[in-house]
ZAVO-971736 format. One record per residue: x, y, z of N, C-alpha, C in turn. Coordinates in steps of 0.2 Angstrom, whole numbers, padded with zeros to 4 digits, always signed. Each point is the difference from the previous one (the first is absolute). Layout:
XYZXYZXYZ;...
This chain:
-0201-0093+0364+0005+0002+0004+0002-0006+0004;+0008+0001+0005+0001-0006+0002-0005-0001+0007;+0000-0007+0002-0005-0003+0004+0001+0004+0007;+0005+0003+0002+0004+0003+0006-0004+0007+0000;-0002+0001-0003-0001+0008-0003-0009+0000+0001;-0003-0005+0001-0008-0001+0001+0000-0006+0006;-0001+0003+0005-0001-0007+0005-0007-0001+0001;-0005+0002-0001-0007+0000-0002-0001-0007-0007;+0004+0001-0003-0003-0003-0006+0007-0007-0001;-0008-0007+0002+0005-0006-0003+0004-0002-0004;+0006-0003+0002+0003-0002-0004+0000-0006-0003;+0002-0006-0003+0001-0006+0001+0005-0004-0006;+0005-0004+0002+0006+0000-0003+0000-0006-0005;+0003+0001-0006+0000-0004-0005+0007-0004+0002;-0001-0008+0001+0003-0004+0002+0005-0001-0005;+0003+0001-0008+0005-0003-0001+0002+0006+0000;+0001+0006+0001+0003+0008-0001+0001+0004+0006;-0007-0003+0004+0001+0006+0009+0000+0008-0002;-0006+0000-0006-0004+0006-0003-0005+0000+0006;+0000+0010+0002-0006-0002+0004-0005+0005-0004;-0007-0003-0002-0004-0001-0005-0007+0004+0005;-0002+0005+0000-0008+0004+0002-0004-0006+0000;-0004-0003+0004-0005-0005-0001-0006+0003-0006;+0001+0006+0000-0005+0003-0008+0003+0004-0005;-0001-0002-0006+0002+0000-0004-0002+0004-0005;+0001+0004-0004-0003+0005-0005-0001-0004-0006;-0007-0002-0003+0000-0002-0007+0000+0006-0006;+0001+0001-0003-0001+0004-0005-0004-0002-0006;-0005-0005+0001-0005-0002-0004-0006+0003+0000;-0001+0004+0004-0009+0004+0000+0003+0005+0003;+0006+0004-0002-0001+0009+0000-0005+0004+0000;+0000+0005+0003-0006+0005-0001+0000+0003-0007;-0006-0001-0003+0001+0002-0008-0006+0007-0001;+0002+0004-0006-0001+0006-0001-0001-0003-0009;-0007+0001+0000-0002-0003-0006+0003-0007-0003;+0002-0001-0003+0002-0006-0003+0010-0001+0004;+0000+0006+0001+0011-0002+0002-0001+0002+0005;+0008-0002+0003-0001-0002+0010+0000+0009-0001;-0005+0001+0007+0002+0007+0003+0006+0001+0003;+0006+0001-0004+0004+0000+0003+0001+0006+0007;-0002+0006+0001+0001+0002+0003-0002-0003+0009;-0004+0000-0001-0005-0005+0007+0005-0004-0001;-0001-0005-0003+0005-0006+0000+0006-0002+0005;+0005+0005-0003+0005+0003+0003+0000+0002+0006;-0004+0004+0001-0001+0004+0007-0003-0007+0006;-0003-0005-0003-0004-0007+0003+0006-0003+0004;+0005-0003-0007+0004-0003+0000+0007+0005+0005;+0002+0005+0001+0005+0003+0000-0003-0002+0010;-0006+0001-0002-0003+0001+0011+0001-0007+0001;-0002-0006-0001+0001-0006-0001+0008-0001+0002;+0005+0001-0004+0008+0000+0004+0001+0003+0002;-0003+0007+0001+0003+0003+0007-0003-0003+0008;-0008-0005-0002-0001-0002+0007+0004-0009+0000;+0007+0000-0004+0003-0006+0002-0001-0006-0006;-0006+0000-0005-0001-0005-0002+0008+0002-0006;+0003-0006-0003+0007-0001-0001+0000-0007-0007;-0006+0000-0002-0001-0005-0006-0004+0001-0006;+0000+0002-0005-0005+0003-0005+0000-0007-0006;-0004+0000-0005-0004-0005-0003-0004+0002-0006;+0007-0002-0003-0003+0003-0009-0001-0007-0005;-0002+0003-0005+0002-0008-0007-0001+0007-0006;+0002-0004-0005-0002+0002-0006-0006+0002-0002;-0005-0006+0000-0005+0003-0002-0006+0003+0004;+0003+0001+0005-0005+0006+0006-0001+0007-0002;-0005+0003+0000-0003+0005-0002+0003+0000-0009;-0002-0005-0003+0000+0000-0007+0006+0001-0004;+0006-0001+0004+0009+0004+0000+0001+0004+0003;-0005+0004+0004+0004+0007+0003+0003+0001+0007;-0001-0008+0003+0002+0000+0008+0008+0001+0003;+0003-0007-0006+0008+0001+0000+0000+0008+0000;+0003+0004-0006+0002+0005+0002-0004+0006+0004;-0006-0002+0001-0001+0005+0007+0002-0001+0006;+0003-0007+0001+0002-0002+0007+0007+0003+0000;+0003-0002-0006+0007+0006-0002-0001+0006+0003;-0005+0004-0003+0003+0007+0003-0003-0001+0005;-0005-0001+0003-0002+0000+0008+0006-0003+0002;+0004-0002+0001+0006-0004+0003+0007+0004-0001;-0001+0005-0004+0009+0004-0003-0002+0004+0007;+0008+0000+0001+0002+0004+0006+0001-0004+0006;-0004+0003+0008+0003-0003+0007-0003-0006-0002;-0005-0002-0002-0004-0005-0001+0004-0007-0002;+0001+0001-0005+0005-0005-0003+0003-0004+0003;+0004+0001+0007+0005+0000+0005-0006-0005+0005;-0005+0004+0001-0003-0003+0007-0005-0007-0001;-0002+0000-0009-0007-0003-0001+0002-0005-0003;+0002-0009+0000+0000-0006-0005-0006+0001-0006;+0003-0002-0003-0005+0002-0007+0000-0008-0005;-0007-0002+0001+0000-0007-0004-0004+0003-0007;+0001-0006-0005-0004+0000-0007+0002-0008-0003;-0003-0001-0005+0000-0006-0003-0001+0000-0006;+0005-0006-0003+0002-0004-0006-0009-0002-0002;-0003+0003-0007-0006-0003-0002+0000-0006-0004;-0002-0005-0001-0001-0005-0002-0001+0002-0008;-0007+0003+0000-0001+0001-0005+0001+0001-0005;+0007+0004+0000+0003+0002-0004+0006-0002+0000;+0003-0003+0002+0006-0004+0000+0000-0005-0006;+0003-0002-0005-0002-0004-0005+0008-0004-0003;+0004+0004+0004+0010-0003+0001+0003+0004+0005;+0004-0004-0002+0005+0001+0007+0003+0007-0001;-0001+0003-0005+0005+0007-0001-0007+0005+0003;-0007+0002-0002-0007+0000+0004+0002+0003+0007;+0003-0005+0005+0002+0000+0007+0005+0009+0003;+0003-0004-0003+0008+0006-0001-0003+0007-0002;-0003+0000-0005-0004+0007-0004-0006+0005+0006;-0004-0005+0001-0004+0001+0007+0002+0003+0003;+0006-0003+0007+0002+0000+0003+0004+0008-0002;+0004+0002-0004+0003+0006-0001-0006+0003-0002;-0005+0000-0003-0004+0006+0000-0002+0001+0008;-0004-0004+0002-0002+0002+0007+0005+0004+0005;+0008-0003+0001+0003+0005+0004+0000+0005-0004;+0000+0002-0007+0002+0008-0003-0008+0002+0002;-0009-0001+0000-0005+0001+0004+0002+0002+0009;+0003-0006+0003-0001+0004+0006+0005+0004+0001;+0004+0001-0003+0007+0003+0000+0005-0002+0006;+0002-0009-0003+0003+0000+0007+0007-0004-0004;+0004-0003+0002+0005-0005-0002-0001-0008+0004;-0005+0001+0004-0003-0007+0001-0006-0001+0006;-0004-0006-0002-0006+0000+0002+0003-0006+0006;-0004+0006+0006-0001-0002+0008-0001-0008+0001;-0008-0001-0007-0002-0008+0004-0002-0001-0008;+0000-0001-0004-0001-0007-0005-0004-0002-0001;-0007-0001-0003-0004-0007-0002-0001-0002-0006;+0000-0006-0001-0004-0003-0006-0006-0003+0001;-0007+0006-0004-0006+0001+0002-0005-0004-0002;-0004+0001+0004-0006-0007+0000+0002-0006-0003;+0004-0005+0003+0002-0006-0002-0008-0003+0003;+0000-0004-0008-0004-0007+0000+0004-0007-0001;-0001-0005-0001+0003-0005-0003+0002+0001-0008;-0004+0002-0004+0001+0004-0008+0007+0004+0001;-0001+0005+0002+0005+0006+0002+0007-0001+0002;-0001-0005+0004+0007-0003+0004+0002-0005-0005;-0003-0004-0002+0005-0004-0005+0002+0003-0006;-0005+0006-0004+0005+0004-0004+0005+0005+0003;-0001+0001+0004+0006+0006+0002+0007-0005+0002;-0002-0006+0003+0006-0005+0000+0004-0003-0008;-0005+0000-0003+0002+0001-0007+0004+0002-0003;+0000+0007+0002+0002+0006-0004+0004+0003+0004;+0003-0005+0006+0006+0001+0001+0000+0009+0006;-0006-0003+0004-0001+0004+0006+0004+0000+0005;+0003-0006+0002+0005-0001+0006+0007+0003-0003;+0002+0000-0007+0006+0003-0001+0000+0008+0001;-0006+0002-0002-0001+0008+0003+0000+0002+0003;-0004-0004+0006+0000+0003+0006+0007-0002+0002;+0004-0003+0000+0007-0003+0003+0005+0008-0001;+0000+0001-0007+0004+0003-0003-0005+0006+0001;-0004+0002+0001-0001+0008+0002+0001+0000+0008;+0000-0005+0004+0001+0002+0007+0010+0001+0002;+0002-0004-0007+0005+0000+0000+0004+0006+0000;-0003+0004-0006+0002+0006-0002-0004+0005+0004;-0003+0000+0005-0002+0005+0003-0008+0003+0001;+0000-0001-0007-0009+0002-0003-0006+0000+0005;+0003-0008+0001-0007-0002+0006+0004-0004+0005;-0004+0003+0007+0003+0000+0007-0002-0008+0005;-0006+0003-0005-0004-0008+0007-0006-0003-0007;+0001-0007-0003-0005-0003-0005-0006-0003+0006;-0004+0002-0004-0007-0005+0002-0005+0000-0003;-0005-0003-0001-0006+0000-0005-0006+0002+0004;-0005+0001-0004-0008+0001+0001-0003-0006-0001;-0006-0001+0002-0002-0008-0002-0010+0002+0000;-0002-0005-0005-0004+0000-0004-0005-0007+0001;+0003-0005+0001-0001-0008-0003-0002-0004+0008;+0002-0007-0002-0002-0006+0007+0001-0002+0002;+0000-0001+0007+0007-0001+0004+0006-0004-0002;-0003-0006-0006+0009-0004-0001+0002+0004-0003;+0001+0005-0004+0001+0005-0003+0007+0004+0005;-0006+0002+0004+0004+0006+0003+0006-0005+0006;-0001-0005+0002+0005-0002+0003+0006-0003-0005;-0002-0001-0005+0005-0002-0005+0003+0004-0002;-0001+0006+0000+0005+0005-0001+0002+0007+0005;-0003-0002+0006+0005+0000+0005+0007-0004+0002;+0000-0006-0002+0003-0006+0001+0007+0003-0007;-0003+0003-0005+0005+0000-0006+0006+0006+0002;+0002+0002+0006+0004+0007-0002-0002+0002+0008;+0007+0003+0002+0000+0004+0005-0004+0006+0000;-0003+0001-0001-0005+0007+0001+0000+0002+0006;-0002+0006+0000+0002+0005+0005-0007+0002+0002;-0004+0000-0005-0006+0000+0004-0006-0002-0007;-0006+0001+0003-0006-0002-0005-0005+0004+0004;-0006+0000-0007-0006+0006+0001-0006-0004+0000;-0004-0001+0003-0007-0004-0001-0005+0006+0002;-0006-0003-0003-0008+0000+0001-0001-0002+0008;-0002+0003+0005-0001-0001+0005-0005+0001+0007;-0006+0002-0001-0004+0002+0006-0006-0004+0002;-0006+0002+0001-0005-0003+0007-0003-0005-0005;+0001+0001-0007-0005-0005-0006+0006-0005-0002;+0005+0001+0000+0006-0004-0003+0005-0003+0001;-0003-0004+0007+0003-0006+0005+0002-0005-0003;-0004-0002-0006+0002-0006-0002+0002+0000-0010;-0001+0007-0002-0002+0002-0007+0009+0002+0000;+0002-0004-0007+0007+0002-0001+0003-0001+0004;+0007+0001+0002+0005-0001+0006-0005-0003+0006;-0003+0006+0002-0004-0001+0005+0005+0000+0008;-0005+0000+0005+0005-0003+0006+0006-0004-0001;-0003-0007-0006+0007-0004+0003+0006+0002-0005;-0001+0003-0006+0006+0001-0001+0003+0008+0002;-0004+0004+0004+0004+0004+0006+0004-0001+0004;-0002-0006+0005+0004-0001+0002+0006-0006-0003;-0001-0003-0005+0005-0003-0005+0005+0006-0001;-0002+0004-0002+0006+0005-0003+0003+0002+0007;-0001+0003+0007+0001+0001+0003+0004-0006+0004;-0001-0005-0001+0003-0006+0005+0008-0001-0006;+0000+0003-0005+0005+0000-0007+0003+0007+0001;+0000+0003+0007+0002+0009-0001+0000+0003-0004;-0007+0000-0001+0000+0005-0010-0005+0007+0006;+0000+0005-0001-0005+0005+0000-0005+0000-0002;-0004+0002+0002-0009-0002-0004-0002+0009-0001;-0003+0001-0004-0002+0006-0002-0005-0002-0001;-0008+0002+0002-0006-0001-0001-0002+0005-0002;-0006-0001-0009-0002+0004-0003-0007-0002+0000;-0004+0005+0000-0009+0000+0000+0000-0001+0007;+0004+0003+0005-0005-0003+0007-0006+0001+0000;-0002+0005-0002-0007+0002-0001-0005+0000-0006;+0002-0005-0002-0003-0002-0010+0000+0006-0003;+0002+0003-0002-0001+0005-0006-0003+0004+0005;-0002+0001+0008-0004+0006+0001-0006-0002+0003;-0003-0005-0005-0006-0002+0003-0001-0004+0008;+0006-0001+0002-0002-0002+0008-0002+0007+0004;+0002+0005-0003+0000+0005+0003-0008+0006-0002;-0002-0004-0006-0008+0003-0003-0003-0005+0000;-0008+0003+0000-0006-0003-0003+0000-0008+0005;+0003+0001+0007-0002-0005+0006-0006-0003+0000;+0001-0007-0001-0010-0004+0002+0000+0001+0007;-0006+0002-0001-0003+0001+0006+0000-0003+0006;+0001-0009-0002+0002-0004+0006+0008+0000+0005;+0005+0003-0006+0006+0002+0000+0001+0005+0006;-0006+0006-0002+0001+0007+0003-0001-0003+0008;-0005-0005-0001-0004-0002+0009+0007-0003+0000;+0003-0003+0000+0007-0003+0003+0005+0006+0003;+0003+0005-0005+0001+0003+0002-0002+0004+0006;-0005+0003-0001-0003+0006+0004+0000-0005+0008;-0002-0008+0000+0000-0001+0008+0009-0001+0003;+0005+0003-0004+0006+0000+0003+0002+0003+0004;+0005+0000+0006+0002+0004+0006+0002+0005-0002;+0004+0003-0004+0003+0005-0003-0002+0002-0006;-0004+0006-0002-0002+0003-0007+0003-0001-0004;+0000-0003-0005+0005+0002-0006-0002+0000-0007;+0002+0001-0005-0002+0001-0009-0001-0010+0000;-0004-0001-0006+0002-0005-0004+0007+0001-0004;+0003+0003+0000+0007+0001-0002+0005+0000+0004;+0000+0002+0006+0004+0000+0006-0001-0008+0002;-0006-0002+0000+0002-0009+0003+0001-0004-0005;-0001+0001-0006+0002-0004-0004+0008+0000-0001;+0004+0007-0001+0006+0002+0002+0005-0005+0006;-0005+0002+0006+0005-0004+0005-0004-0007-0001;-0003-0003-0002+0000-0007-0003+0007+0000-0002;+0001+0001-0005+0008-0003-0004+0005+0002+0006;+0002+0009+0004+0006-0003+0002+0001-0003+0007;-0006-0002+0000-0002-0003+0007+0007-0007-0003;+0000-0003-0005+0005-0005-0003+0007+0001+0001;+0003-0004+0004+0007+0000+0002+0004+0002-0005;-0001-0004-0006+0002-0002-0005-0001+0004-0007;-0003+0007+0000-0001+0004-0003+0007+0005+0002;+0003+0003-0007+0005+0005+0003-0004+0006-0002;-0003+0002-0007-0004+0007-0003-0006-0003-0001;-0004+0005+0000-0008+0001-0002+0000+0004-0004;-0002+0000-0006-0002+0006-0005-0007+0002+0002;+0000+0006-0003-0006+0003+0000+0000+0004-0004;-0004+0002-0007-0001+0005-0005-0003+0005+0002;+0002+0006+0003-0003+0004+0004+0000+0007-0006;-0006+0001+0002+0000+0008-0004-0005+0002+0003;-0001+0003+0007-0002+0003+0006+0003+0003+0003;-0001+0003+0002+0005+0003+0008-0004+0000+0005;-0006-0003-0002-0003-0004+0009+0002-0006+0000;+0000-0003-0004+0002-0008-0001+0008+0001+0000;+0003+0004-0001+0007-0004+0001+0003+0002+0010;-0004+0006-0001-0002+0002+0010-0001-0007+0005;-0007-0001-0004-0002-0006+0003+0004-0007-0001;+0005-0002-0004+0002-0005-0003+0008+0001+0005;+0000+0006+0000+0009+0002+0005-0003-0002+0007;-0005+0001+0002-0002-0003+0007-0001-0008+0001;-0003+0001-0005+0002-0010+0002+0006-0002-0003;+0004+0002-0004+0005-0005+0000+0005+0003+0010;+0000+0005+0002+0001+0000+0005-0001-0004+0006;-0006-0002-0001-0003-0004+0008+0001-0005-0001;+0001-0004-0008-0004-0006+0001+0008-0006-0001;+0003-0001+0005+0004-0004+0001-0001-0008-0001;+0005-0005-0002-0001-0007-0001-0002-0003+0005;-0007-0002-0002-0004-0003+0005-0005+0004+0007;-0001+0005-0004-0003+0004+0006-0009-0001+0000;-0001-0002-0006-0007+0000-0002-0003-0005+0010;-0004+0002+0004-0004-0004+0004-0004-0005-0004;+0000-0006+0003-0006-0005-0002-0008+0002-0002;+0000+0005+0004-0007+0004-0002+0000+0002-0005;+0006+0005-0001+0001+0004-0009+0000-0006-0006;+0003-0006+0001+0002-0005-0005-0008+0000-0001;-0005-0003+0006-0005-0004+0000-0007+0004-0006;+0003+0007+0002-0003+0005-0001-0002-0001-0010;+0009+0004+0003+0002-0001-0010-0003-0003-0004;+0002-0010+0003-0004-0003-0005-0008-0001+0000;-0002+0004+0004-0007-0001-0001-0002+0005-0008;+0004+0005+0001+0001+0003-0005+0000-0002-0006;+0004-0006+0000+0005-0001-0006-0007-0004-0003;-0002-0006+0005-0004-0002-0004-0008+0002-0002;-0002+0005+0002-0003+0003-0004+0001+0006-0006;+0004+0001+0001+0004+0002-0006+0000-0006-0007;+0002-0006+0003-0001-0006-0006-0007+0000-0001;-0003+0001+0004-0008-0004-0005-0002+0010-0003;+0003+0002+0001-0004+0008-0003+0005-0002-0008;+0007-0001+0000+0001+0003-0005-0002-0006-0008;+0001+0003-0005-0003-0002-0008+0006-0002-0003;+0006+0005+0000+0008-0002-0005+0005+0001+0006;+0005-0004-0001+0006+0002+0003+0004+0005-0003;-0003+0004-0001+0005+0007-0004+0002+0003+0005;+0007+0004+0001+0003+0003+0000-0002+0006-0001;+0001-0001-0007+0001+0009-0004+0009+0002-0003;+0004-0008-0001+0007+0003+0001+0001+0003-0008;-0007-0002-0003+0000+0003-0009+0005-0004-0006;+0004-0005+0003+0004-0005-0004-0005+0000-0006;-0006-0001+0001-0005-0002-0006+0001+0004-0005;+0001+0007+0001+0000+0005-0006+0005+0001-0002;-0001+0005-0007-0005+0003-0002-0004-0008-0005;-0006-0001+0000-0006-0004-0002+0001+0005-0007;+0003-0005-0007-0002+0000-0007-0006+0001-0003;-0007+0000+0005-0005+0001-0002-0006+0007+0004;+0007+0001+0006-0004+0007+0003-0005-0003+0009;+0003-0005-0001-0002-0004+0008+0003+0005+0004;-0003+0003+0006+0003+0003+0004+0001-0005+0008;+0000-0006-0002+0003-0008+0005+0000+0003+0008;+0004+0004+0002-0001+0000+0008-0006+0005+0002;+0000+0005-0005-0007+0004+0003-0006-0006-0001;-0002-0001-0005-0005-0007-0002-0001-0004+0009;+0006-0003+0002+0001-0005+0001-0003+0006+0008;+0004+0004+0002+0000+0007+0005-0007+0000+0002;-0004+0002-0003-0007+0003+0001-0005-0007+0001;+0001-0006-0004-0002-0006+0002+0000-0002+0008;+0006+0000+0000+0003-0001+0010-0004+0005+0004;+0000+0006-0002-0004+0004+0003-0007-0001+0001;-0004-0001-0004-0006+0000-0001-0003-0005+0005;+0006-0006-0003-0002-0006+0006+0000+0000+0007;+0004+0005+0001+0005+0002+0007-0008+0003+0002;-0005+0004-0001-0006+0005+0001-0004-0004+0002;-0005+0003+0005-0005-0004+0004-0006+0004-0006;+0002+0005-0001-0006+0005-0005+0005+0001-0006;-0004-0004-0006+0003-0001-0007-0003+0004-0004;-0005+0004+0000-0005+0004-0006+0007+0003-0001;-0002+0001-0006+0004+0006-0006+0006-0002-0002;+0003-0006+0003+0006-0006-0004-0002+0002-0006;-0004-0003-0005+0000+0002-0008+0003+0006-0001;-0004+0005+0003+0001+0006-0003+0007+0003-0001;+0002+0000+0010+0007+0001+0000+0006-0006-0004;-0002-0005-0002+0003-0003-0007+0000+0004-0007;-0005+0003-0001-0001+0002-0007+0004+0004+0000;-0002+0006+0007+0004+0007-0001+0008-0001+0001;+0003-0006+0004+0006+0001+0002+0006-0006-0007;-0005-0002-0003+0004-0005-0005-0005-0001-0007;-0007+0002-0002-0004-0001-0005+0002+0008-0005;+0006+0005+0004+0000+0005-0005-0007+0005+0000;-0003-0002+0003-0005+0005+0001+0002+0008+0001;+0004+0002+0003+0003+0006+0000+0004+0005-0005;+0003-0005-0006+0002+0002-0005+0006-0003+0000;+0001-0003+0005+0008-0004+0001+0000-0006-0004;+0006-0004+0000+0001-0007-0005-0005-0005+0006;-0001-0002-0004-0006-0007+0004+0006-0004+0002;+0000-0004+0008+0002-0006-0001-0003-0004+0003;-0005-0002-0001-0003-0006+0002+0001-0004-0002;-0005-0005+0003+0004-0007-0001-0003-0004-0007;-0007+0001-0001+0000-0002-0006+0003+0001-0008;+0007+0004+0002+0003+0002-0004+0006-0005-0002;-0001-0005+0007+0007-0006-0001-0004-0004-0007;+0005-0003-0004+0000-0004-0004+0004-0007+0002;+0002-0003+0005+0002-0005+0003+0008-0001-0004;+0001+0004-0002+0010+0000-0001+0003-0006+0004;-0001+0002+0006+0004-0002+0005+0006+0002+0002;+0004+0004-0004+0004+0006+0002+0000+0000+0008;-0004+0003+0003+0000+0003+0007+0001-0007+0004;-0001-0007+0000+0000-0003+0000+0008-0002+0003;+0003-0001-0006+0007-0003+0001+0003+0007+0008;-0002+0006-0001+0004+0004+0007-0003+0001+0004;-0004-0003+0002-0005-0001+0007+0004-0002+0005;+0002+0003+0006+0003-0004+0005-0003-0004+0003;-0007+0003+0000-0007-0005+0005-0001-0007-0004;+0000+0001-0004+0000-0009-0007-0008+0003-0001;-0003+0005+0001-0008+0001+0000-0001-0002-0008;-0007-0003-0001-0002-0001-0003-0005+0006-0003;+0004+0006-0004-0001+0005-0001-0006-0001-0006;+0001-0004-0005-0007-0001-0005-0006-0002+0002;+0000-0005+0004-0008-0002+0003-0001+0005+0005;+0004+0004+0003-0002+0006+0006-0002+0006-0006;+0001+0002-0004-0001+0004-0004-0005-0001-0005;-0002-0007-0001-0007-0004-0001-0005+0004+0004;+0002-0004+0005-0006+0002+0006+0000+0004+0001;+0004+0005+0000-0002+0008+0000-0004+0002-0006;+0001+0000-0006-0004+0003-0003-0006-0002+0001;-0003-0007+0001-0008-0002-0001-0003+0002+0008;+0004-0001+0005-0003+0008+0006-0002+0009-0001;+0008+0000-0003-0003+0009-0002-0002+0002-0006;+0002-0004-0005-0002+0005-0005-0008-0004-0003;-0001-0006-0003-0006-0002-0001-0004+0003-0007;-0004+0000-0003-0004+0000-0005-0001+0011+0001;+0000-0001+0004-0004+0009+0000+0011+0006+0004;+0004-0002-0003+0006+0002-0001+0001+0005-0002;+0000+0001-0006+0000+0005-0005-0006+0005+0003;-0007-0001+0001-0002+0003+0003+0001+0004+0005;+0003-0002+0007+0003+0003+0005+0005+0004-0003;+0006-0001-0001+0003+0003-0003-0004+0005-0003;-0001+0001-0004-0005+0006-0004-0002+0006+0005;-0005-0005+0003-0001+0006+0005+0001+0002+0007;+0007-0003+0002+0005+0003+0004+0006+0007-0004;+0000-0002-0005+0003+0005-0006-0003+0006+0000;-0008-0002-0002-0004+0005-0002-0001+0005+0006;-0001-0002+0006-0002+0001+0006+0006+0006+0001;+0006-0004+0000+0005+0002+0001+0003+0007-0003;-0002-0001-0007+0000+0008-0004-0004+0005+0003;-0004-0004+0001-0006+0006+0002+0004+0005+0005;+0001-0004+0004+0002+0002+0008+0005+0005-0002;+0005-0002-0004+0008+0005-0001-0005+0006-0003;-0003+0001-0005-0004+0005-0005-0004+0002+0007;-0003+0001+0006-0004+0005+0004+0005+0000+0003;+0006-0004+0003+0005+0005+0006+0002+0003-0003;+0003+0000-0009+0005+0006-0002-0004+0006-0001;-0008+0000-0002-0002+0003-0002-0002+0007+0008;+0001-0006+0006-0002+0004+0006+0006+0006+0000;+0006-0004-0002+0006+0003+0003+0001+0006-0005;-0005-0002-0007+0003+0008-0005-0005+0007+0003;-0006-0006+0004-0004+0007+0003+0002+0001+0006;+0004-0002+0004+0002+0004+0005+0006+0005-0001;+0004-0003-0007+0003+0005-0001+0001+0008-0002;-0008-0003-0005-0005+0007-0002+0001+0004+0006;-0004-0003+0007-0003+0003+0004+0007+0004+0005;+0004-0004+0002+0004+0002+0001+0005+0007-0004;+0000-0001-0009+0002+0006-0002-0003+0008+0000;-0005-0002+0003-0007+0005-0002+0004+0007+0005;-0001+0005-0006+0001+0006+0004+0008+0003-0001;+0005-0006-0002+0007+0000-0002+0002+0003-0007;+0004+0006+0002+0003+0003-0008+0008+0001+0001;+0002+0000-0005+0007-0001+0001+0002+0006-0002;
């Protein structure tokens, strides 16, 4: 809705347009899911309460939720919606292979959101690789002549790469804004502080994605973490301070957040209210980073969880692998790590295995890592941690075990049936 219409909920204006932009922003990347596809019902209902409390920026691509996010952002967006909400998405790299590519995308995406033109633009996870080929192939005449024609309202990119990188292609083009990787662990990682404020001192908008790394700022806290927190003046979540970490930044216009809660987007609408440019006290800063850097020595991967890595040709399931790892690390009491590996990636429950012994070192996941992680020697060392010589074993009898268990609860459930029918004639 427009900014006038929520005086509760910040605004902050995009300096080459005088858009005024919700300090938080809807990602549509981690929807609430109902088996394998988004729950769209919940969804909806998440995201509808979300711009009715003012947030006014929503955050798709292509390959979020596996294709289905574009046009679910479409119908959650037909009708008042439409009118109130900026709706960004992005040109894939990956698939672009000519110039004609670009053009073809773009008209599918607006027939997906159902629009005749996209609010905000990007050309997604640029690296150095990505950016030279899409200059190649004749990306500046695209965007020129799609802003020309309408299509697209305001171009900007995502970024992925290293700082010469990202100022160098700031430098190439009026942009209207750009999207970085940004919160308590990634000060210095990609863009970082100094190219935040680069784009900013360049009137660009900053849209920052993962304030919260993929969620995990906001789970499985090292314990030294949690004592930083807890001695703070004012209570708050590990997601709440990490949150007003970023818009404590003058220089940040939106915050994304992949919300699929309605206590976390509760809790997420309250902070973006309070937490004004530069409001953090000395205390809270000092606090934070106490935080932060126990956080560095707890964690094992720089994952995310953004999934660029998949689908794995051999059945790697890359971010859970990597997921569980973080966690385990993140624990002061580690028993049953192995086990809850087996169960949750060895297939022990009848599901597709995706462990990590199962990479064959392709290198595939590789070339789309945003993080540049060293995805085959991390999935190395994961296998000779968990899985080990007696593998196939555990597995076996977590399986076994597991059958058992289903065969007495059904078996409880056909005798309560009995008992329950007992004495019934129709």
């Amino acid at each position: 809705m427009e900014a006038e219409e929520h005086p509760r909920m910040q605004y902050r204006t995009v300096p080459r347009t005088g858009d005024q932009l919700s300090i938080l922003g809807f990602g549509a990347m981690r929807l609430p899911m109902k088996g394998r596809a988004i729950d769209e019902e919940r969804a909806t209902a998440l995201i509808h309460m979300a711009f009715d409390a003012g947030v006014n920026y929503i955050d798709t691509a292509v390959p979020y939720h596996m294709g289905a996010s574009e046009a679910f952002v479409g119908r959650v967006l037909a009708g008042k919606y439409r009118k109130q909400v900026k709706v960004a998405t992005k040109l894939p790299p990956w698939t672009t292979h000519r110039r004609a590519d670009m053009d073809a995308t773009l008209n599918a995406q607006c027939s997906r959101l159902q629009t005749g033109s996209i609010d905000y633009y990007l050309l997604h996870s640029l690296n150095r690789e990505n950016w030279d080929r899409l200059l190649g192939l004749g990306v500046m005449d695209f965007l020129d002549r799609a802003e020309a024609d309408g299509q697209i309202k305001n171009a900007g990119f995502s970024f992925h790469g290293d700082p010469e990188t990202f100022r160098e292609i700031v430098d190439a083009r009026d942009w209207t804004f750009c999207q970085i990787q940004y919160n308590i662990l990634d000060e210095e990682h990609q863009a970082g502080t100094a190219g935040l404020r680069y784009a900013a001192k360049n009137d660009l908008a900053v849209m920052v994605m993962e304030p919260l790394r993929g969620g995990m700022l906001a789970n499985a806290v090292p314990p030294a973490a949690q004592e930083s927190y807890d001695a703070a003046t004012v209570q708050r979540s590990p997601a709440a301070h990490a949150l007003r970490w970023v818009m404590n930044h003058p220089e940040v216009t939106v915050v994304l957040s992949g919300m699929n809660d309605e206590a976390h987007l509760r809790e997420n609408l309250q902070t973006a209210r309070e937490t004004l440019p530069g409001s953090l006290t000395p205390d809270e800063a000092a606090m934070i980073a106490g935080a932060r850097d126990a956080w560095r020595r707890a964690m094992r991967v720089p994952c995310t969880g953004c999934g660029y890595c998949m689908p794995c040709p051999f059945g790697v399931n890359i971010p859970e692998c990597f997921n569980l790892w973080n966690n385990h690390s993140l624990r002061e009491e580690r028993r049953g790590a192995k086990t809850e590996y087996a169960v949750r990636l060895g297939g022990a429950l009848g599901d597709a295995p995706g462990n990590a012994g199962l990479c064959r070192a392709c290198g595939r996941c590789m070339t789309h890592c945003p993080q540049q992680i060293p995805i085959i020697d991390a999935l190395s060392e994961m296998q000779q941690i968990y899985e080990g010589p007696l593998w196939g074993a555990k597995r076996f009898i977590i399986s076994h075990a597991a059958g058992m268990a289903t065969r007495i609860l059904a078996h409880r459930a056909h005798k309560g049936r009995e008992t329950d029918n007992a004495g019934i004639t129709d």
